[in-house]
C-alpha positions, 0 to 999 in steps of 0.5 A: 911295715917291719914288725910293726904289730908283731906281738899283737899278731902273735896273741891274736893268732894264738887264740885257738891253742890258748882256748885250749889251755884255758879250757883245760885248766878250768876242768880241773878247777873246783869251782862253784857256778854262779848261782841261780833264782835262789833268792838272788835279785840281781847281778852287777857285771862290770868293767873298763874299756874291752872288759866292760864290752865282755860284761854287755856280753856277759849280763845277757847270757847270765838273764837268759840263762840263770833267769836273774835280773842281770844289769852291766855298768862300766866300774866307774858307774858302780864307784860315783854312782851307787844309788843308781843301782844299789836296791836296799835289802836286796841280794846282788852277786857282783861279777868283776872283770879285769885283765890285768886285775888292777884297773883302779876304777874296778879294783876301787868300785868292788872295794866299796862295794864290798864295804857297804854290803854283804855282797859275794863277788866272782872275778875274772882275770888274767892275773891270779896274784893280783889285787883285785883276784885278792878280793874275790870270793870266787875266782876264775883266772884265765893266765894262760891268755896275758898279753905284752900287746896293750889292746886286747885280744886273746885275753879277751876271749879267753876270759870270755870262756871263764864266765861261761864255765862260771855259768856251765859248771863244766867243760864237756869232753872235746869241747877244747878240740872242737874249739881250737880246730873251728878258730883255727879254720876261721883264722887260717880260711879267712886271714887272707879276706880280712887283709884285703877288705882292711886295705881297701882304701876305699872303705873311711867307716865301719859299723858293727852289728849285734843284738843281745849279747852280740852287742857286746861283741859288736861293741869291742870289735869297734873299740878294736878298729878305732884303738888299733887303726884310727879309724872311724867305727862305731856299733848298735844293735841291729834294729836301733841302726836305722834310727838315725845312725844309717845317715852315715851309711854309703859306699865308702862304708863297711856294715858288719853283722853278728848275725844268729839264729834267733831274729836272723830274719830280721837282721838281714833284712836290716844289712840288705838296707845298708846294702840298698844305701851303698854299704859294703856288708860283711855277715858273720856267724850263724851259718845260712847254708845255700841260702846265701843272699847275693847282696851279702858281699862278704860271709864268714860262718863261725860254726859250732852253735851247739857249744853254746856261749862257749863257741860266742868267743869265734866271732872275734879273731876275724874282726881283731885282724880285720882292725890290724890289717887296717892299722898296718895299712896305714902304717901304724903300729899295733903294738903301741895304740895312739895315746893309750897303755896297758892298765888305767891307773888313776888316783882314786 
C-alpha cells in the first residue's frame, strides 16, 4: 500500500493538538456570540457536501440552545430556492459554512442573500482571506485545521468547535487539555479495532445512526466511507432505520450507532434489532459503564459529556479511520477520492 493515504493519515490523527490550537486561538478572539430570541426568527445554517452535514449538526444545537427556529439547507437550496425559506419581514441570521471558504454555491447563495435582505451573516472556515470570510459579518476561522487531503476530516472538527464558541462565547479553562487528552486516548485505544473491523472482508454495508444532531455527524461519517472506500453506507436517525431501510440489514452489514444519553433506551433497543437481523453493531459515545449489553459487538465510550457540544467533535476520528482503513483494505488511495477535489467550483 505504500503511502497510499499518507496525508489523509496525518490530518486525521492530528486532530487532537489541532482542537488544541484551534481552542486557544478562539480564546483570545473577540467575538460576538450568536444572538439569542431577541427578536430574531429564525436561522439558516448552510453548506456543501461535509459542510452541510456540520449545518444538520449545527441547526439542532443552535434550537436546543438559543430556543430560535434553526433550519439547515445545502447552499444550492438557499440560491435556486428562495421562497421555500425567505419569510418576508422577518429577522433571519444566516450561518455559512466553508472549509475552503470559496464553494461557489455557498459564496453565490450568501451573496444574493446579502442582496435582497438586510440579514447579518456568521461565517465559519478554514481560510480567513477568502471570499466568502470577506462577506461575513462575523467570522469565526479555524486555520489551523487546512488540509492538503480532499476529504475532510480535521477541518471538519475543528470548525465544529468554531460554532460552538459561537454559541458558548467562551473557552472554559482546561477544556483545550481535557479535549486533546480524550481524542488523543480514542485514537491511540481504538486505531488498532477500527483497522480490524475496516479489513473485515466479510462486512459489503455500513449504516450510521444518530438522532438529533447526531444525524449530522452519522450522515458525514457515511459520506466519509463511501468518499474514501467506494463502499456501500448510508445514514438515518435511529428510529426512522426501521421504516424500511433495515430490509438491507444482515450478516454482512455493519449498523453503527451515535449513541447519547437523552432516548439512549430507545436507540439500543433499535441496534439490538439489527443485531437479531444478523448486523454486526458498533455503539459509540455515551458511556453505559458495566451496563454493557452483550449483543453489542463493538463499544467505544467517547467520554467528556460535561464540555457539552465542545466534546460532540470526539465522535469522529474512529469513524475517519474506520473508512480509510477500508480504503486502504482495498487498495485505494485516500488522498485522491474516485472523481472528486478539493473545492466545487461551478459557473453560477
Amino acid at each position: 500500500m505504500g503511502n497510499k493515504g499518507l496525508n489523509t493519515q496525518r490530518e486525521i490523527h492530528s486532530q487532537p493538538q489541532v482542537w488544541t490550537q484551534t481552542l486557544t486561538e478562539l480564546s483570545k478572539a473577540q467575538i460576538d456570540t450568536l444572538p439569542a430570541n431577541n427578536g430574531l426568527d429564525q436561522y439558516l445554517v448552510t453548506g456543501c457536501g461535509s459542510t452541510y452535514y456540520i449545518s444538520i449538526w449545527a441547526a439542532n444545537i443552535i434550537q436546543s440552545k438559543l430556543e430560535v427556529f434553526s433550519r439547515p439547507l445545502p447552499a444550492s437550496e438557499l440560491l435556486m430556492f428562495p421562497g421555500t425559506w425567505k419569510i418576508s419581514d422577518h429577522s433571519i441570521h444566516l450561518l455559512a459554512i466553508s472549509r475552503s471558504g470559496t464553494t461557489s454555491e455557498t459564496v453565490a447563495a450568501v451573496k444574493q442573500i446579502k442582496e435582497n435582505g438586510k440579514i447579518k451573516t456568521s461565517v465559519v472556515t478554514c481560510y480567513p482571506e477568502s471570499e466568502l470570510a470577506l462577506l461575513a459579518d462575523t467570522l469565526i476561522a479555524t486555520p489551523a485545521a487546512q488540509e492538503k487531503s480532499i476529504a475532510q476530516t480535521r477541518s471538519f472538527t475543528n470548525m465544529m468547535l468554531g460554532i460552538s464558541y459561537l454559541l458558548e462565547g467562551e473557552v472554559k479553562a482546561g477544556l483545550p487539555r481535557q479535549l486533546a487528552e480524550s481524542g488523543t486516548a480514542l485514537i491511540k485505544n481504538y486505531s488498532g479495532l477500527m483497522k480490524d473491523i475496516a479489513n473485515d472482508k466479510e462486512i459489503d454495508r455500513f449504516f450510521f445512526l444518530g438522532s438529533n444532531q447526531y444525524y449530522g455527524l452519522a450522515c458525514e461519517a457515511m459520506l466519509k466511507m463511501k468518499e474514501m472506500s467506494l463502499s456501500y453506507s448510508e445514514a438515518y436517525h435511529f428510529l426512522e432505520f426501521r421504516h424500511g431501510p433495515m430490509s438491507m440489514v444482515n450478516n454482512q452489514s455493519l449498523v453503527v450507532g451515535l449513541i447519547h444519553k437523552e432516548n439512549l433506551q430507545h436507540e439500543l433497543r433499535v441496534l439490538k434489532d439489527m443485531k437479531e437481523l444478523g448486523g454486526k453493531i458498533l455503539a459509540i459515545g455515551y458511556e453505559l459503564g458495566d451496563d454493557i449489553p452483550d449483543w453489542i459487538d463493538y463499544y467505544i465510550p467517547t467520554g467528556l459529556s460535561q464540555a457539552g457540544s465542545f466534546s460532540d467533535v470526539l465522535y469522529l476520528p474512529l469513524l475517519q479511520i474506520l473508512s480509510f482503513e477500508r480504503a486502504r483494505s482495498k487498495g485505494l488511495d485516500p488522498d485522491n477520492p474516485h472523481n472528486l477535489s478539493a473545492v466545487v467550483v461551478l459557473d453560477l
